[in-house]
C-alpha positions in Angstrom: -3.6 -33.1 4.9 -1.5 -32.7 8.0 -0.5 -29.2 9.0 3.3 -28.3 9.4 5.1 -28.2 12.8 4.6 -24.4 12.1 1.3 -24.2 11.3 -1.1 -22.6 13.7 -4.5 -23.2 13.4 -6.4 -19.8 11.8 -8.9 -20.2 15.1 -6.0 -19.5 17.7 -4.3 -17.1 15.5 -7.7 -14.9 15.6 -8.3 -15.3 19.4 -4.4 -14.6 20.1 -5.0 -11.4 17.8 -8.3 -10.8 20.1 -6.5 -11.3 23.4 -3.5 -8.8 22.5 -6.1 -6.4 21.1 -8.2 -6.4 24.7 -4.5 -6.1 26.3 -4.0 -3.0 24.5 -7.2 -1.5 24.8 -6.5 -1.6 28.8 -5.3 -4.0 31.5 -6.6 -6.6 31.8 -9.0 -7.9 35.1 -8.2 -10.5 37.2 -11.2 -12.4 35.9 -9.6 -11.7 32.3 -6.5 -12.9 33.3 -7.5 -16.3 34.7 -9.3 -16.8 31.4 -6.3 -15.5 29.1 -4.0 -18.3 31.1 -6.3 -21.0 30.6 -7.3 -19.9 27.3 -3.1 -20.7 26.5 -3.2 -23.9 28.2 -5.9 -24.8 26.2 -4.1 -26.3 23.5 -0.5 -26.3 22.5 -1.7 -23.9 18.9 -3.2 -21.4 21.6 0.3 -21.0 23.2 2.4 -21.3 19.9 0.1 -18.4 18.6 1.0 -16.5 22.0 4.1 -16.7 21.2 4.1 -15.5 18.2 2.3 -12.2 19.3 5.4 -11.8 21.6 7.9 -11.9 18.5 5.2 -9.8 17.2 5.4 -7.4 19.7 9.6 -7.6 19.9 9.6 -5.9 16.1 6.4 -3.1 16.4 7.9 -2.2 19.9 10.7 -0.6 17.5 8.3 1.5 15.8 8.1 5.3 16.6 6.3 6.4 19.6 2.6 6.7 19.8 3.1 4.3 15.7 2.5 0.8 17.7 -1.1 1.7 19.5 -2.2 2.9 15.8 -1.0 -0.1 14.2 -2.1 -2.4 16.9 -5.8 -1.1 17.5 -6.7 1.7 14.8 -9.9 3.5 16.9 -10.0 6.4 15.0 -10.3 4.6 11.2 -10.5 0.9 11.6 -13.2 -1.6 13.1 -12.3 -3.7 16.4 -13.0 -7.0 14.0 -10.4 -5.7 10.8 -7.8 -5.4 13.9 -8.6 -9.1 15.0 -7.7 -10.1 11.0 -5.1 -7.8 10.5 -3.1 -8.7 13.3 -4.2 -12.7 12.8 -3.0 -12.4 9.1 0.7 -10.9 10.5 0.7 -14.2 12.8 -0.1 -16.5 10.2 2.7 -14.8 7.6 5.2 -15.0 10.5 8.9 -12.9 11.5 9.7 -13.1 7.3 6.9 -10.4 6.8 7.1 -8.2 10.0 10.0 -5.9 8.5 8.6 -5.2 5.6 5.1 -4.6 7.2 6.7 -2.4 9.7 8.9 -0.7 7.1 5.3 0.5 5.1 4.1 1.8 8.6 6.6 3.6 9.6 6.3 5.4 6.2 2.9 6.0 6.2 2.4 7.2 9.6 5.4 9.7 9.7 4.5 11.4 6.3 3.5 15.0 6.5 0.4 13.3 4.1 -0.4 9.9 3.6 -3.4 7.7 2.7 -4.0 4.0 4.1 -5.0 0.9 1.8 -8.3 1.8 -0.2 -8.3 5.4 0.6 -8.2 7.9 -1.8 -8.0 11.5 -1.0 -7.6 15.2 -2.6 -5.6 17.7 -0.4 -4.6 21.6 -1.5 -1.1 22.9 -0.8 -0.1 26.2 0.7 0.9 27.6 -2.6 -3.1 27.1 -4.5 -1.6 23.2 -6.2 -3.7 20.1 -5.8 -2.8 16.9 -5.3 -4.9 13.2 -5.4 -3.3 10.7 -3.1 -3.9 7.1 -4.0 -4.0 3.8 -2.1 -1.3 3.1 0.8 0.7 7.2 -0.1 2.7 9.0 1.5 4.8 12.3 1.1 6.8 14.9 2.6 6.4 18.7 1.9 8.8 21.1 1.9 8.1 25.0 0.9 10.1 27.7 0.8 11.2 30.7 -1.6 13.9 28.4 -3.1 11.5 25.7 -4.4 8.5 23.7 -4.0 9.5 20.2 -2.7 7.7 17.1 -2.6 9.5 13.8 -1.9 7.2 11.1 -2.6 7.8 8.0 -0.2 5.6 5.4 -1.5 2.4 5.5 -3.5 1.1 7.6 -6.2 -0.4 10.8 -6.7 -1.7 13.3 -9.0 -0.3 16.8 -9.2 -2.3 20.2 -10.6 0.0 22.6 -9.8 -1.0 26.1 -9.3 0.6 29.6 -10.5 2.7 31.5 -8.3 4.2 34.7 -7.7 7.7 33.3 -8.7 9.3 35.9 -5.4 6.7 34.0 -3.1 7.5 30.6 -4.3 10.6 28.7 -6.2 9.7 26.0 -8.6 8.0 22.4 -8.1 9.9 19.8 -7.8 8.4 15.9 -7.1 11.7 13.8 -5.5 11.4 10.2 -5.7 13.9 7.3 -5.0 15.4 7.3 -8.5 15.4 11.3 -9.0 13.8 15.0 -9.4 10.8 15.5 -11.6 10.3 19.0 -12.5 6.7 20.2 -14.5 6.8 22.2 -17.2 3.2 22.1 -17.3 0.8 22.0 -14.9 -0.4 18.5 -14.1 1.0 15.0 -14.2 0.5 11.8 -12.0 3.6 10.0 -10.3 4.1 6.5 -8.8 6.5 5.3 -6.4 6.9 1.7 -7.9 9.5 -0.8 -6.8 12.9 -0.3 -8.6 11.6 2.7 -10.7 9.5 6.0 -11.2 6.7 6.0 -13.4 5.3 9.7 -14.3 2.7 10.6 -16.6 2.7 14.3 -18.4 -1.2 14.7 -18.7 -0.9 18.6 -19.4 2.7 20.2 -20.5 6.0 18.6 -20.3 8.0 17.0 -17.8 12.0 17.3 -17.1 13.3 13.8 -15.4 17.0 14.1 -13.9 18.1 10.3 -12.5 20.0 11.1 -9.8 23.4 8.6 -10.7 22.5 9.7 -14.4 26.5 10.1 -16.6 26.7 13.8 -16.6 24.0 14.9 -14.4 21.7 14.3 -17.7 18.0 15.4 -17.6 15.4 14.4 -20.0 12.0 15.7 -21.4 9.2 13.7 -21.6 6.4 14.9 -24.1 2.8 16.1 -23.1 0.7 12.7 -23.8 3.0 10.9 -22.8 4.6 8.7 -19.5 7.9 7.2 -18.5 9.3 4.9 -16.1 13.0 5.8 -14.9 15.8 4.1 -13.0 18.4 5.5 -10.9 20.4 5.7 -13.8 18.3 6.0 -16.9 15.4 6.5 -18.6 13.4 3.0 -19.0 10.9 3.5 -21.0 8.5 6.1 -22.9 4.8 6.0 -24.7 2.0 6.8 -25.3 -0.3 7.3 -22.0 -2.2 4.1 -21.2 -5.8 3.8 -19.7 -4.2 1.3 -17.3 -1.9 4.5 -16.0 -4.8 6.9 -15.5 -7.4 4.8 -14.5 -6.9 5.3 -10.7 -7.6 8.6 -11.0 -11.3 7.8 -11.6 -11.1 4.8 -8.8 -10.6 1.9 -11.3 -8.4 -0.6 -12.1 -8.1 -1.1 -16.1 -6.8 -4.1 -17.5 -6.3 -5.4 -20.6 -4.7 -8.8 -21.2 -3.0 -8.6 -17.7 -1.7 -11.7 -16.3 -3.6 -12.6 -12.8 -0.8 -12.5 -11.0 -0.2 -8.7 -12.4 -3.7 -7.4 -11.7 -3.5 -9.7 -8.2 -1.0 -7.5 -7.8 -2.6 -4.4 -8.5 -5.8 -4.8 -6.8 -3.5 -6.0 -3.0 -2.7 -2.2 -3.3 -6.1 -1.4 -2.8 -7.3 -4.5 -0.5 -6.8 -4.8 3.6 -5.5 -8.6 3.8 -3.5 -10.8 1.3 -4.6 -11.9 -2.0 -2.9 -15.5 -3.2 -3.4 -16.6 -6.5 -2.8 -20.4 -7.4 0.4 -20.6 -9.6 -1.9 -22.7 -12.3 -4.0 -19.8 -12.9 -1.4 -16.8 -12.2 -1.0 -16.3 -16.7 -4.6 -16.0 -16.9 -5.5 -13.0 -18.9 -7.6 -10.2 -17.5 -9.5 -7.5 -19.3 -11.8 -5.0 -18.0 -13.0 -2.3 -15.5 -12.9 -3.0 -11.9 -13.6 -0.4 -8.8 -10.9 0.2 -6.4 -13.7 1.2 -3.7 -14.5 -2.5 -3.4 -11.9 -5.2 -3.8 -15.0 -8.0 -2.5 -16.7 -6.7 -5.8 -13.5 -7.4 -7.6 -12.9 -11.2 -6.7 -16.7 -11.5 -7.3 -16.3 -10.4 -10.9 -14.0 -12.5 -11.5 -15.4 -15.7 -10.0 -18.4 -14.8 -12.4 -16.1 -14.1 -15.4 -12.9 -16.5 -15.3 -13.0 -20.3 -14.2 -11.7 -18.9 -11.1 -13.1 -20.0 -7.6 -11.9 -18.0 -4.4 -11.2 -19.6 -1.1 -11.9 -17.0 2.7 -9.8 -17.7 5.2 -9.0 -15.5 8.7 -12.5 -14.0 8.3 -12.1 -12.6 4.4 -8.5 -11.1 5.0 -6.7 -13.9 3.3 -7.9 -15.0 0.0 -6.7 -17.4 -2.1 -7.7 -17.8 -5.8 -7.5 -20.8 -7.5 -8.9 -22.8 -10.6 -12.9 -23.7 -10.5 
């Protein structure tokens, strides 16, 4: 099949990602720089992928200072070869992608806390209250005699919280995008979803207050039970699911989920896009599956569905598809 006029073939798109990544890392040599120039007059993908890291470059030179060299070359966390297919895999998706990509960046890595893809992580606050972090979180703290704020940016997390001497500290509050959670017990798990809150009340009650609700309105949800809320409303309330709670063990529980849904679920937790052919996207999915290993994932499906997977740009872009 011929390639589009805007195709770029995945071998350029990697070296491009290479060359920008030795750029960064320190100027380059003269030697390097004879080589880079006939390394773009190579072939005409090698200098339509050069161009693209320059468009690149035009949107994460807008990021906050000291934000592009972390997103660009990751010393501390990342492997020299994940930034190669990172960046490779932001060429391929092209200009369409970059905002948003930039957009989850920006939140991560000017959060008071955050956690990247796959990591999961358990901090303690100032006031005794612990909190799990999930995949890709973030969150801002704010502590004073008045109250105990945490506005949750993106992600999900788990929250024991602790008791205070009520003239030391003012009550908890979680703020999300749709509105103020307060507990009325001591632990619950909240997720930053797209649209809407979900919460959980795993121990004690929770007060919900939408923040365009009629009438300033709260609402209570039950011990046992979780929510999903709007700006406006409440969405939805039962009966805690497995599938809600199962993060908190590192899993992913399904149970008749379409692929495209537990696709879905598991790109939270995976470095790199996961595609899924439309003809298999209804395909129901039950089961267990680690969130340490995403690899392990795909592999038990391929083992378990008539599902086949398809590795391009080194593993970071997957595609799965009928067998």
């Amino acid at each position: 099949m011929n390639r589009t006029s805007t195709s770029i073939a995945k071998q350029s798109l990697e070296e491009a990602a290479d060359w920008l990544i030795r750029s960064q890392e320190a100027p380059l040599t003269n030697e390097e720089k004879t080589q880079f120039k006939l390394w773009q007059e190579a072939n005409s993908d090698n200098s339509k992928a050069w161009l693209r890291v320059q468009r690149l470059m035009g949107h994460v030179e807008t990021l906050p200072k000291g934000v592009a060299a972390a997103v660009l070359n990751r010393p501390d966390d990342e492997s020299r070869r994940f930034a190669i297919g990172k960046l490779a895999l932001l060429l391929a998706a092209g200009p369409t992608l970059w905002g948003g990509y930039k957009a989850i960046e920006v939140q991560q890595w000017t959060a008071d806390y955050r956690t990247a893809k796959g990591e999961f992580q358990e901090i303690t606050l100032p006031d005794g209250s612990l909190v799990k972090l999930n995949t890709a979180t973030a969150f801002d703290m704010t502590f004073n005699s008045r109250s105990r704020l945490l506005s949750l940016r993106e992600g999900e997390i788990e929250i024991r919280t602790a008791q205070v001497d009520p003239q030391q500290f003012g009550a908890f509050l979680i703020q999300t995008q749709e509105g103020t959670i307060t507990p009325l017990g001591n632990r619950l798990t909240v997720r930053q979803c797209d649209g809407f809150t979900q919460l959980a009340a795993l121990n004690g009650q929770v007060q919900v207050a939408p923040k365009l609700a009629q009438n300033n309105e709260t609402m209570t949800i039950k011990t046992g039970h979780q929510a999903q809320i709007s700006n406006f409303k409440l969405l939805s309330s039962q009966l805690i699911s497995p599938t809600t709670t199962a993060w908190l063990n590192q899993m992913i529980a399904a149970h008749d989920m379409p692929l495209k849904q537990f696709a879905e679920e598991v790109s939270r937790y995976r470095k790199g896009y996961l595609r899924i052919s439309p003809d298999i996207e209804n395909l129901m999915v039950s089961g267990a599956f680690p969130t340490s290993n995403t690899d392990t994932i795909i592999n038990m499906l391929t083992h378990t569905y008539p599902i086949k997977a398809k590795h391009h740009l080194g593993g970071y872009w997957v595609t799965l598809e009928p067998a």
